[in-house]
C-alpha positions in Angstrom: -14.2 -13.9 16.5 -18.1 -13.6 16.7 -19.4 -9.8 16.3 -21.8 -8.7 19.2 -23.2 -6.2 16.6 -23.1 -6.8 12.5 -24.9 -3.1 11.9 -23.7 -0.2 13.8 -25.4 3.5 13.4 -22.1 6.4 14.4 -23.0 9.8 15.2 -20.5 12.0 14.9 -20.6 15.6 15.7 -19.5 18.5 13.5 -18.1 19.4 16.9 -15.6 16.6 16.8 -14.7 16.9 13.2 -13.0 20.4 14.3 -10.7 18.4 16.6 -8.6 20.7 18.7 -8.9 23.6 16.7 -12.5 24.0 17.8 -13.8 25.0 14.8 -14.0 24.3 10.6 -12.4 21.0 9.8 -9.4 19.5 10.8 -7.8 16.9 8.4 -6.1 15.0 11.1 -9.1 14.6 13.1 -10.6 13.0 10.1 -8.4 10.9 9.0 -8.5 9.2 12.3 -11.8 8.9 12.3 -12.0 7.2 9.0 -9.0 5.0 9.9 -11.1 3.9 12.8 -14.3 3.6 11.3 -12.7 1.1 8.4 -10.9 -1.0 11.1 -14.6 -1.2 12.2 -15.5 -2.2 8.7 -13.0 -4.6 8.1 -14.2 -6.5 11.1 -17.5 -7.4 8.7 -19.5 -4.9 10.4 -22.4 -2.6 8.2 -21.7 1.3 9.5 -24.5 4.0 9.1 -22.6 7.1 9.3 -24.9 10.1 10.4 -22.8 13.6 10.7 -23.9 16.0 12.8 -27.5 16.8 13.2 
């Protein structure tokens, strides 16, 4: 499979991280993320993660 992108840059907001409680962290929120951001990865593709801000 050839990549249409080999370097990505993710924003994500704190406002996601809080996931359905809307606040703070929550852990399941994260954990998805991070499972999806390493499927990403495993693909060969470089990931600039920039959170919040």
């Amino acid at each position: 499979m050839s990549l249409k992108y080999k370097r990505i840059l993710l924003k994500i907001s704190g406002e996601v991280l809080a996931g359905e409680k809307g606040f703070g962290l929550d852990n399941d929120t994260i954990v998805k993320i991070c499972s999806s951001i390493k499927n990403v990865y495993d693909l060969g593709v470089q990931i600039g993660v920039v959170v919040g801000g």
